[in-house]
C-alpha positions as CSV (number, residue, x, y, z in Angstrom):
1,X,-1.1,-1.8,-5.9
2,X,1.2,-2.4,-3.1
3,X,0.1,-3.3,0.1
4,X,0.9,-5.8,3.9
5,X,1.5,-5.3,7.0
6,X,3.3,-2.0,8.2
7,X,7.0,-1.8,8.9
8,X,7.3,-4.3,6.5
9,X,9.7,-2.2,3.5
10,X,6.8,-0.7,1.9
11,X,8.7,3.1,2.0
12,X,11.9,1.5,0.6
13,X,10.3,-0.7,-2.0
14,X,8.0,2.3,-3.5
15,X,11.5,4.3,-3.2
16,X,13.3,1.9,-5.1
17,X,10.7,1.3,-7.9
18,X,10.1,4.9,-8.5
19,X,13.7,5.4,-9.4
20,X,12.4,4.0,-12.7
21,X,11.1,6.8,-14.8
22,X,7.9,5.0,-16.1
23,X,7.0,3.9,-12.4
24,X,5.6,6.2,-10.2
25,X,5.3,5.3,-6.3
26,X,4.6,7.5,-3.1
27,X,3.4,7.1,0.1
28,X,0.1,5.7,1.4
29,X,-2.3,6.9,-0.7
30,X,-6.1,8.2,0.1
31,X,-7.0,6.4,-3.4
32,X,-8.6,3.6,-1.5
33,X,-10.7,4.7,1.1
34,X,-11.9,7.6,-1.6
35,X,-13.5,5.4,-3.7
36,X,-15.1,3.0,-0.8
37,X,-16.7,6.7,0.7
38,X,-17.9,7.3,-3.1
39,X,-19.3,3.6,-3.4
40,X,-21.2,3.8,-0.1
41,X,-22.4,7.4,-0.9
42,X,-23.8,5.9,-4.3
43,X,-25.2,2.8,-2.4
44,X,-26.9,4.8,0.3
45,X,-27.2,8.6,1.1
46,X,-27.0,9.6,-2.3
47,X,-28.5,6.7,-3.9
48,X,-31.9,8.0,-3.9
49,X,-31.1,11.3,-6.1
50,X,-29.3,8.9,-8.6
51,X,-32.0,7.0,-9.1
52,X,-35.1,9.7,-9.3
53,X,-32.6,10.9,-12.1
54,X,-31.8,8.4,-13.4
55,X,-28.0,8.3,-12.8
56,X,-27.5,4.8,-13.5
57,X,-24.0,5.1,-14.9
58,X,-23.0,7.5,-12.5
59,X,-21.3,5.3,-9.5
60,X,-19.0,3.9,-12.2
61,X,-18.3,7.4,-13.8
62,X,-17.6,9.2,-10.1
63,X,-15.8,5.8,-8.9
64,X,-13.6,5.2,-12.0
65,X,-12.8,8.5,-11.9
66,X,-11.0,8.7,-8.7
67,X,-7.2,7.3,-9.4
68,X,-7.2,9.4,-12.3
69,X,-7.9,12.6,-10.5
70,X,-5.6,11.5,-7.5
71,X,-2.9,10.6,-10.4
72,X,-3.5,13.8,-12.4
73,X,-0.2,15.2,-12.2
74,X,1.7,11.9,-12.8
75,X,3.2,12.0,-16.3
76,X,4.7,8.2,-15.4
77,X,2.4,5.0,-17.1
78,X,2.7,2.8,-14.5
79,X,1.4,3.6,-10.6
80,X,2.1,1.6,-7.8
81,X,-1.3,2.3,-5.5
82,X,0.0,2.0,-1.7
83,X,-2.2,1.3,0.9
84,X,-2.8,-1.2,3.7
85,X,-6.5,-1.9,3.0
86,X,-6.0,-3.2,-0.8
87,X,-6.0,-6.8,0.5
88,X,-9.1,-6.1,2.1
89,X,-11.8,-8.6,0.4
90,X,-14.4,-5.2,-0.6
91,X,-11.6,-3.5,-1.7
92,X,-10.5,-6.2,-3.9
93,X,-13.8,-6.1,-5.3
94,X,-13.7,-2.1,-6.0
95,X,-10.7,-2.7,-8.2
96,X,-12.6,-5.0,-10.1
97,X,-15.6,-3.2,-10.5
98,X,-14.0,-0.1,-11.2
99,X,-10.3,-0.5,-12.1
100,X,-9.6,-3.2,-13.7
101,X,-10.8,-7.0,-13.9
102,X,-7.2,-8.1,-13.6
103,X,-5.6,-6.0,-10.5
104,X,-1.9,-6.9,-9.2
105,X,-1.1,-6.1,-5.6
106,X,2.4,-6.9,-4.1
107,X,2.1,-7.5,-0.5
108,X,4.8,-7.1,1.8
109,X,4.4,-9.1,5.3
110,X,6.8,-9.5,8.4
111,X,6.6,-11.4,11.7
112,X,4.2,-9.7,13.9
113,X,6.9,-10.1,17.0
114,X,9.3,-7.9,14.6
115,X,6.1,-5.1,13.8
116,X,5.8,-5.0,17.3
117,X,9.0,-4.5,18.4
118,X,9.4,-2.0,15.5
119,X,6.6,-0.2,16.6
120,X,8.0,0.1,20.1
121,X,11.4,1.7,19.4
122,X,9.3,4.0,17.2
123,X,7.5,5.0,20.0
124,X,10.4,5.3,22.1
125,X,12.7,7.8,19.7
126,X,9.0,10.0,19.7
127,X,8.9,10.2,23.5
128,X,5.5,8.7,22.8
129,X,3.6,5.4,25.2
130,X,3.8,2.5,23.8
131,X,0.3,-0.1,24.3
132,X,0.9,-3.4,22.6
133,X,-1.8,-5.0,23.9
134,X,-3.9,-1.9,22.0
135,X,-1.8,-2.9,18.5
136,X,-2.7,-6.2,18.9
137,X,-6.6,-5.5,19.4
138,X,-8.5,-7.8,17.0
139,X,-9.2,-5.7,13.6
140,X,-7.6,-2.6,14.3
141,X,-5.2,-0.4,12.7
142,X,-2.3,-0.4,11.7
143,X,-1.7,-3.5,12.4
144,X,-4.4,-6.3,12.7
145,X,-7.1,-5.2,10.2
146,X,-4.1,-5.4,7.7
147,X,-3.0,-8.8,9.1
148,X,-6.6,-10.2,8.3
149,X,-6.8,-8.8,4.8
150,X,-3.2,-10.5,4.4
151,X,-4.7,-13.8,5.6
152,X,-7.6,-13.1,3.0
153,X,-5.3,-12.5,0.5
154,X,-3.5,-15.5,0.9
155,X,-6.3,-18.0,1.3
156,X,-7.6,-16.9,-1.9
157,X,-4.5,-15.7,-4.2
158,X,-4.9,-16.9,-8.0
159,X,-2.0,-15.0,-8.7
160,X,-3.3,-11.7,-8.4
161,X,-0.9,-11.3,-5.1
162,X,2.5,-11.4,-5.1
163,X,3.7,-12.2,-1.6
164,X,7.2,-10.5,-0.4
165,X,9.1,-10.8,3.1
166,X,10.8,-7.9,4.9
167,X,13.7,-10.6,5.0
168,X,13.7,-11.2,1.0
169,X,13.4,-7.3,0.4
170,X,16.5,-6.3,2.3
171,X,18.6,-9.1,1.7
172,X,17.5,-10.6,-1.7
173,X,16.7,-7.2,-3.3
174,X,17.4,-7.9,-7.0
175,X,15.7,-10.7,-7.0
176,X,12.7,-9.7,-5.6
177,X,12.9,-6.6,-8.1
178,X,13.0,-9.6,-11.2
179,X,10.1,-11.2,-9.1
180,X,7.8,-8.1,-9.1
181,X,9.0,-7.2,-12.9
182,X,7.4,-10.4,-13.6
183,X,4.5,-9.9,-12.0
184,X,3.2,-6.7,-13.2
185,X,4.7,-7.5,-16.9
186,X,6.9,-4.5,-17.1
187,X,10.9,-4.1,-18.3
188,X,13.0,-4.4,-15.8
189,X,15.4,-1.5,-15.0
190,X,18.5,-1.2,-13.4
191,X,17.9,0.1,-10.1
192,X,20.4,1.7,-8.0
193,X,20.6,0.5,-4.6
194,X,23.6,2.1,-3.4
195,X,22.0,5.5,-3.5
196,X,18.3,5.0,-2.4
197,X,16.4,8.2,-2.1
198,X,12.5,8.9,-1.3
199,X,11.5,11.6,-3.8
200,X,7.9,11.2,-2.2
201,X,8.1,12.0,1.5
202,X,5.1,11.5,3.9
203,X,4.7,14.4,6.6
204,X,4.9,12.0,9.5
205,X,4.1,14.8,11.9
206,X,0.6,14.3,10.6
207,X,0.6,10.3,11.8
208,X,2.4,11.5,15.1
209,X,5.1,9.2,14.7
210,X,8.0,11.2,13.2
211,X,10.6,8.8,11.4
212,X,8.0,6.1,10.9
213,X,9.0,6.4,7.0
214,X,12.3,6.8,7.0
215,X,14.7,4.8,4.8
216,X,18.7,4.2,4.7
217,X,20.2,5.4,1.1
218,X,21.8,1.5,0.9
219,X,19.0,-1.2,1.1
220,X,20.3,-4.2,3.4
221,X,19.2,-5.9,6.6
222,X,19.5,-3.8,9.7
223,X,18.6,-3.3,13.9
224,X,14.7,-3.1,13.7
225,X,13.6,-0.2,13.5
């Protein structure tokens, strides 16, 4: 999985790894909040039914079920998950449960004062108010719901995180590529970062916030965003 803070390099990191053919990454996926709407279906408004039948197996089969379906068309073996809410402690638990008992999730983080500022040029080029003190509500998205699962992640990390910095990515990029390699136990390729290209563009007309994922073709530091 891939997941942090936003405006952190998560658009140019899943660009970059799915240049490899046996990686496949896109944008944020609905993988995540899919299978917490199945769980708490199962758990409550349809737990009833399951049980009268006795559907015992069925919350694991439907669950289960759900990157596979999402990842149908995928012909590549390896998927990088992206979404905010995988460092989320529950969420953490549903990859157990239903994934896999050893999950990998590379989290990108950034300092908030960057984010923020990010997220207010953003606004800016959109024409669009800017509230900071509204970004910076306690447990709110995008931004401090995400922070807290990061916190999470870190207090508790046995190895199953891998921690990156917006800094490392765009200035130390092939070693941070050898870093995540290592981590999810997969040949490293040759990546070309000359030539960067998203083959999996977001609509961002549909966040409201068009050129939120937008990368340069060559990866390196640059004016925030």
């Amino acid at each position: 999985c891939l997941s942090g803070l936003p405006l952190s390099g998560s658009t140019l990191l899943s660009s970059i790894l799915h240049q490899n053919p046996a990686i496949h990454a896109e944008g944020n996926s609905a993988v995540c909040q899919l299978m917490w709407d199945m769980y708490q279906s199962c758990q409550a408004s349809s737990s009833e039914q399951l049980k009268a039948n006795y559907r015992h197996t069925t919350e694991h089969d439907l669950i289960s079920a759900i990157p596979h379906l999402y990842y149908r068309n995928t012909l590549r073996p390896v998927v990088v998950d992206k979404c905010r809410s995988w460092t989320l402690p529950a969420n953490q638990d549903l990859l157990r449960r239903f994934v896999t008992d050893t999950p990998k999730t590379i989290v990108l983080t950034r300092p908030i004062d960057e984010i923020v500022e990010s997220f207010a040029k953003l606004h800016q080029r959109n024409d669009k108010p800017f509230n900071e003190a509204m970004l910076l509500r306690e447990d709110t998205e995008p931004l401090m719901r995400s922070l807290r699962g990061v916190e999470w992640a870190k207090q508790i990390n046995a190895g199953e995180f891998l921690f990156i910095t917006y800094d490392e990515l765009v200035n130390d990029t092939d070693a941070v590529l050898d870093t995540i390699y290592l981590f999810i136990g997969a040949d490293r390729y040759d990546h070309d970062l000359l030539n960067i290209v998203n083959e999996t563009p977001e609509d961002d007309s549909v966040y409201g916030l068009t050129g939120m994922h937008d990368i340069r073709p060559i990866v390196g530091s640059r004016e925030r965003l």
